[in-house]
C-alpha positions in Angstrom: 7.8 -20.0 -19.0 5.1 -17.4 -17.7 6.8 -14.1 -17.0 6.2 -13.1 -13.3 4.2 -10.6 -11.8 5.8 -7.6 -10.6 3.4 -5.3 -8.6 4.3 -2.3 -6.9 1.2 -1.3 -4.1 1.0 2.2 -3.2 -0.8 2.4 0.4 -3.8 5.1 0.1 -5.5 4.3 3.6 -4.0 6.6 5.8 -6.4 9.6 4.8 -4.1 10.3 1.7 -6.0 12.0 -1.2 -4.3 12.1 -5.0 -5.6 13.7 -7.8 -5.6 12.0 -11.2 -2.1 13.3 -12.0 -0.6 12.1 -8.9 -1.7 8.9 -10.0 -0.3 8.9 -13.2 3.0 9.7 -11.7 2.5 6.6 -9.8 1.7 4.8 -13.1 4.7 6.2 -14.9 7.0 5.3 -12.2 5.8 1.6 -12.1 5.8 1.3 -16.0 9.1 2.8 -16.0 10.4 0.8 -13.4 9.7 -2.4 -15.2 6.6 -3.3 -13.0 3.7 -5.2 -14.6 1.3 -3.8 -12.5 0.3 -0.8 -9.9 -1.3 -1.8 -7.0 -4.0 0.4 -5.0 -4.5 -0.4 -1.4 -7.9 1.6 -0.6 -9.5 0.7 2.6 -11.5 3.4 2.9 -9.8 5.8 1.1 -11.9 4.8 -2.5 -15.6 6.1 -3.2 -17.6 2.8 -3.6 -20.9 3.4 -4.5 -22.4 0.9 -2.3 -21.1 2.9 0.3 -21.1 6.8 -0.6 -20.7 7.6 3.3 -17.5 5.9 3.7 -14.9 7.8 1.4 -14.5 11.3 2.7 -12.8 14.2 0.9 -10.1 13.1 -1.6 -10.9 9.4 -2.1 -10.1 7.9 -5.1 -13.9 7.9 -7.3 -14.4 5.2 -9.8 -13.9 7.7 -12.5 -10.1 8.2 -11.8 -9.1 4.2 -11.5 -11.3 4.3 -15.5 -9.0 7.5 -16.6 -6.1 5.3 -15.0 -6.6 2.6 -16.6 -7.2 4.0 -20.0 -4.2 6.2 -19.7 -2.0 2.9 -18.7 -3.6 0.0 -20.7 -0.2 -2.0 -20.7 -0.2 -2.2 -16.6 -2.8 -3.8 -14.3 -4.5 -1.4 -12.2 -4.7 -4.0 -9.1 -7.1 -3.2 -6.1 -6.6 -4.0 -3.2 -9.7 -4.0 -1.1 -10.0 -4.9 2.6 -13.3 -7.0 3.8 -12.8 -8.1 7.1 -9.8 -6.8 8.7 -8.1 -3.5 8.5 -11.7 -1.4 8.3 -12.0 1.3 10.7 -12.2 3.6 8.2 -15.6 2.4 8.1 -16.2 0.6 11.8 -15.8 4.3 13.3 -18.2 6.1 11.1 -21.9 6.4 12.6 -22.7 4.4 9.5 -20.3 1.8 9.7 -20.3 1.3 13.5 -22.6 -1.8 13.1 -20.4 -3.8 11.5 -18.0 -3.7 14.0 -16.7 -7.0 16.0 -16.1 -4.9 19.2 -18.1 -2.1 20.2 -15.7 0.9 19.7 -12.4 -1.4 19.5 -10.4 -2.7 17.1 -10.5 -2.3 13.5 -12.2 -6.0 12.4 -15.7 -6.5 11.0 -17.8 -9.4 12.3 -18.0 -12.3 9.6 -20.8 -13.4 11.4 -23.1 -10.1 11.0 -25.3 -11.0 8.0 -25.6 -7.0 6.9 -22.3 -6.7 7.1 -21.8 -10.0 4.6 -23.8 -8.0 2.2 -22.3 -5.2 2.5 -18.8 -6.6 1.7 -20.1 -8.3 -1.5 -21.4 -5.1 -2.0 -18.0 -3.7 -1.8 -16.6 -6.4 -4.2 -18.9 -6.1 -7.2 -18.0 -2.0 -6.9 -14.4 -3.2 -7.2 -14.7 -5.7 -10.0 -17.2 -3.3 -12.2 -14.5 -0.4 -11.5 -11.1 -2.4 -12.4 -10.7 -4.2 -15.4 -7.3 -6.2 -13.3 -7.3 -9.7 -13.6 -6.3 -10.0 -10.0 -8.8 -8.4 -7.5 -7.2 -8.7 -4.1 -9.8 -8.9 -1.5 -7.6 -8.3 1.8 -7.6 -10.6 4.8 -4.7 -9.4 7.1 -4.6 -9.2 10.7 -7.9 -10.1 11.7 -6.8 -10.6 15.1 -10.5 -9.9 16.7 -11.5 -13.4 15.0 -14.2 -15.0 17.7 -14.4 -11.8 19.9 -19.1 -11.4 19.8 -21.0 -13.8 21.4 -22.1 -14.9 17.9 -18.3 -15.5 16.7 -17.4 -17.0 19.8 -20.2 -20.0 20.4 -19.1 -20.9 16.5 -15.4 -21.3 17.7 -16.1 -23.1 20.9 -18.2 -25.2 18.9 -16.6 -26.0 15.7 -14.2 -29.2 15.0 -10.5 -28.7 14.9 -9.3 -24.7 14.7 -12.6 -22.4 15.2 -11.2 -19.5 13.9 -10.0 -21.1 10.9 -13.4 -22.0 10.4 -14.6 -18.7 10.6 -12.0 -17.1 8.1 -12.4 -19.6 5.9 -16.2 -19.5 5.9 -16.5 -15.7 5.4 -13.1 -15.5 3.0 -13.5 -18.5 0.4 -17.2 -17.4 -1.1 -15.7 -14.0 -1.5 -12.9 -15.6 -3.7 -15.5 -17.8 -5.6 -17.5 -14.8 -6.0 -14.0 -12.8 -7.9 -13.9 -16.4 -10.1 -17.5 -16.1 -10.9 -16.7 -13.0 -12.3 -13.8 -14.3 -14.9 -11.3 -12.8 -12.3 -8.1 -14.2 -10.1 -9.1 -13.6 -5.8 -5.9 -12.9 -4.0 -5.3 -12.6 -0.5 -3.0 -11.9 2.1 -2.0 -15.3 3.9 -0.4 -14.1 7.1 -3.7 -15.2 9.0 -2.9 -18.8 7.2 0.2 -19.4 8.7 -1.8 -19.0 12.2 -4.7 -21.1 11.1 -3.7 -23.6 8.6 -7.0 -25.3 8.1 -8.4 -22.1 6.5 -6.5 -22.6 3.2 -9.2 -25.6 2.8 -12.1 -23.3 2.3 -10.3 -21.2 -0.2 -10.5 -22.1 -4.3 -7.4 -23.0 -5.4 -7.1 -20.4 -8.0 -6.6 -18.3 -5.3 -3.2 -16.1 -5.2 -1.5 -16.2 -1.6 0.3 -12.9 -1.3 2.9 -13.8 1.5 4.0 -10.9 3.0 7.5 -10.9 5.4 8.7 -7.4 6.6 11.5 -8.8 8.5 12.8 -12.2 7.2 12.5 -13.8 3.6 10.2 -16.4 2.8 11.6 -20.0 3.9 9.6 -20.9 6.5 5.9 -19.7 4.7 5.6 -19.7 1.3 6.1 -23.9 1.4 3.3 -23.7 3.5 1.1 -22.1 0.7 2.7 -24.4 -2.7 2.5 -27.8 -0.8 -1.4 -27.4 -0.8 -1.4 -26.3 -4.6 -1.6 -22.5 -4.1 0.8 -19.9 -6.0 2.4 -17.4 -3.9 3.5 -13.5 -4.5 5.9 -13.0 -2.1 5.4 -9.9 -0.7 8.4 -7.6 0.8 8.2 -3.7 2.1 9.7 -0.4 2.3 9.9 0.2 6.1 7.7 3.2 6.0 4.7 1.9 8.0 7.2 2.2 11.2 9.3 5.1 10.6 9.2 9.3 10.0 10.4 8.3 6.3 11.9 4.9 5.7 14.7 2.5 7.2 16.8 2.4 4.1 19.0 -0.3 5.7 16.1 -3.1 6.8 13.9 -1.8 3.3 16.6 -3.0 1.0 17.3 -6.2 2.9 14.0 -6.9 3.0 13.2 -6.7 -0.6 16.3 -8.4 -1.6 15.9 -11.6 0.8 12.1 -11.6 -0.2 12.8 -11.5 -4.2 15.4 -13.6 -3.9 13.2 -16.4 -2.6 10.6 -15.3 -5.0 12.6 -16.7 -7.9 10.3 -19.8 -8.5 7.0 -18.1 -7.2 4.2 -16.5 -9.1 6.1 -13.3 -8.8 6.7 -9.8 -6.2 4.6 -7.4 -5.0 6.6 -4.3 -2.7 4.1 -2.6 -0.4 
């Protein structure tokens, strides 16, 4: 039986800025800890050389994540890149601002902008010529401004059956066939599935679902996912993202109703 993955993400987005050793400690904790893998969630927090506006003071360069990884051969140095949703970072920059699917609003690019589809394969071949990781994870969370420009919008109204799924899928599933080109695993995360089913057709199934549940296990979603052939991380949290420090109480139920239900899965990621 294959052993599961067990990936502990660190969250770098929010303007943090480690040196080499901090990441080691990271590393040493995860190995220690009986993880199979450290994950990096980068946003814009990682120098991608497509991109050498973007990063700001302190990113993570491409030289570190080598270091990293030759410092820690045993664990996978996973990224975890966002292309669609989740980049501000980018979106509010003078550079970036172009991509954007609302004009000075939200945080989602426009999967219909053709610069911006270049740019985020851009983005990808930096990640996969950077991380030797099996798994490149390429995002996909919370793109809530799906249909919002004109463009976006006359593709929804006009599309057969779920429009938005359409335009996930259609912007999502050549970036995963682009990770399996390159002898690599795509993962993503599949909240926006449960929302619009019909996107999973448009996505290879070698693809990884990473099913992430911050307040309840995963009973009623990861079926969802394995019925149509895909394997599922499940992924809980430490309930940092809405606290000072962390809500001890909800973090450890979390994680245990989460793995728990994880037991016949591809494995556990804890964000």
């Amino acid at each position: 039986m294959k052993t599961p993955m067990k990936i502990w993400m660190v969250d770098f987005a929010r303007e943090q800025a480690p040196t080499l050793n901090h990441l080691y400690e990271y590393a040493s904790v995860a190995q220690e800890g009986g993880y199979t893998a450290l994950g990096l969630y980068l946003e814009h927090r990682f120098a991608y050389p497509s991109a050498p506006w973007a990063a700001g003071v302190g990113a993570i360069t491409p030289g570190m994540v080598k270091n990293l990884q030759s410092e820690f051969p045993s664990l996978e140095i996973i990224p975890f890149i966002t292309l669609l949703g989740h980049f501000e970072g980018m979106l509010y920059t003078e550079e970036g601002k172009k991509y954007a699917e609302e004009k000075f609003k939200g945080m989602q690019a426009c999967p219909c902008n053709p610069d911006f589809l270049k740019f985020a394969r851009e983005l990808l071949n930096d990640t996969i010529e950077t991380f030797n990781a099996q798994v490149i994870h390429i995002g996909g969370d919370e793109t809530w401004q799906l249909g919002l420009c004109n463009k976006c919008k006359e593709i929804v109204e006009g599309a057969e059956g779920d429009g938005k799924a359409k335009l996930y899928g259609d912007h999502f599933g050549p970036l995963a066939q682009e990770v399996i080109d390159a002898g690599r695993t795509p993962a993503i995360w599949g909240d926006m599935f449960l929302d619009h089913l019909e996107a999973l057709d448009a996505m290879p199934k070698e693809t990884l679902i990473f099913d992430w549940q911050y307040f309840k296990g995963l009973g009623d979603s990861a079926d969802k996912f394995t019925s149509r052939g895909f394997k599922v991380i499940g992924s809980p949290t430490l309930h940092v993202y809405n606290a000072a420090w962390m809500h001890l109480e909800k973090s450890d139920e979390n994680v245990r109703e989460v793995s728990r239900d994880s037991q016949n899965l591809e494995g556990v990621c804890l964000t």
